[in-house]
C-alpha positions in Angstrom: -30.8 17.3 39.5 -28.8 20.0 40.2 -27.8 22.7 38.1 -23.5 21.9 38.8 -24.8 18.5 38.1 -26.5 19.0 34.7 -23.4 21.1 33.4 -21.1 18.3 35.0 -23.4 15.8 32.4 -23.5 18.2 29.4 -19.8 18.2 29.5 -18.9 14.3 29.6 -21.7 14.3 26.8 -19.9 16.3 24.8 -16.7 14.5 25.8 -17.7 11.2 24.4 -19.3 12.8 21.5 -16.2 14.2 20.4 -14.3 11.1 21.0 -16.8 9.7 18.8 -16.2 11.4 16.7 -12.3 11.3 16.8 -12.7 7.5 16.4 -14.7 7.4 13.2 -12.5 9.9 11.6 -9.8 7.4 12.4 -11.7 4.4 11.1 -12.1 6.6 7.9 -8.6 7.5 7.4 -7.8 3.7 7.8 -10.6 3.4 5.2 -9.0 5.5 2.7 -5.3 4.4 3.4 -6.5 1.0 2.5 -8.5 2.1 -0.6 -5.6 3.8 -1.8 -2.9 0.8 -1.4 -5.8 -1.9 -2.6 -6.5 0.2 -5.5 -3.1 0.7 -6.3 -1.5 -2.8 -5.9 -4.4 -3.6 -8.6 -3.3 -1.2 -11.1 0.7 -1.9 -10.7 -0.2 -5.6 -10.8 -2.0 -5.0 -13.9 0.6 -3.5 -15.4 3.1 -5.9 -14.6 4.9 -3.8 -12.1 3.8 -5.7 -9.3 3.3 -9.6 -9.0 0.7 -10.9 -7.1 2.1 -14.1 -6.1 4.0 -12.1 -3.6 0.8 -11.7 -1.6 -1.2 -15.1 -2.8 -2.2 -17.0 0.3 -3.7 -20.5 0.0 -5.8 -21.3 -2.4 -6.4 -17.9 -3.1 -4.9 -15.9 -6.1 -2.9 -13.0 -5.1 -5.2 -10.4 -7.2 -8.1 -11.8 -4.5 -6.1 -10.6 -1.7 -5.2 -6.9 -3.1 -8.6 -6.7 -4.0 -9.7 -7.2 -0.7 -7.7 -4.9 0.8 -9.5 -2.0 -1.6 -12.9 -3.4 -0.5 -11.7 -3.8 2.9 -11.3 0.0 2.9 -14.5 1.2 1.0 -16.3 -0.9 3.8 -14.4 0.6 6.9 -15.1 4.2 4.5 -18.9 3.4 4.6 -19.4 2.0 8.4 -17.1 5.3 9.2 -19.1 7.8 7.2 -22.7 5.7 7.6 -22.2 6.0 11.3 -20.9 9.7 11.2 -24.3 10.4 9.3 -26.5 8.5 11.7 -25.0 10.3 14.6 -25.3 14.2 13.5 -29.0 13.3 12.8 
């Protein structure tokens, strides 16, 4: 291999690395978005400020459903993160 040709590869490596890279910090701002409204559905329904019959689908109970989208979140937060991890190594 050439030496223009190695520098040509080195760049498009670091390309898609940063793209990467760009992608999982977008998963993990998804992630924490999520977290954030899941968590905070729970406490307002808790308190009564929010009913969860609003978002009940089927036969499951509305506090099911905003309770998956705050686990929904710490998952994408983890894969986002685990992946991020696994990569720098």
């Amino acid at each position: 291999m050439m030496y223009s040709e190695k520098i040509k590869f080195n760049y498009f490596e670091k390309m898609i690395a940063s793209h990467k890279h760009k992608i999982l910090e977008i998963v993990i701002l998804i992630g924490n978005i999520l977290t954030v409204l899941g968590c905070g559905g729970l406490v307002l329904g808790l308190f009564g400020l929010f009913s969860f019959d609003s978002v009940a689908f089927g036969l499951s109970s509305g506090i099911r459903i905003v309770g998956l989208v705050a686990i929904s979140g710490c998952m994408l937060n983890a894969i986002g993160h685990g992946i991020l991890d696994y990569s720098k190594n």
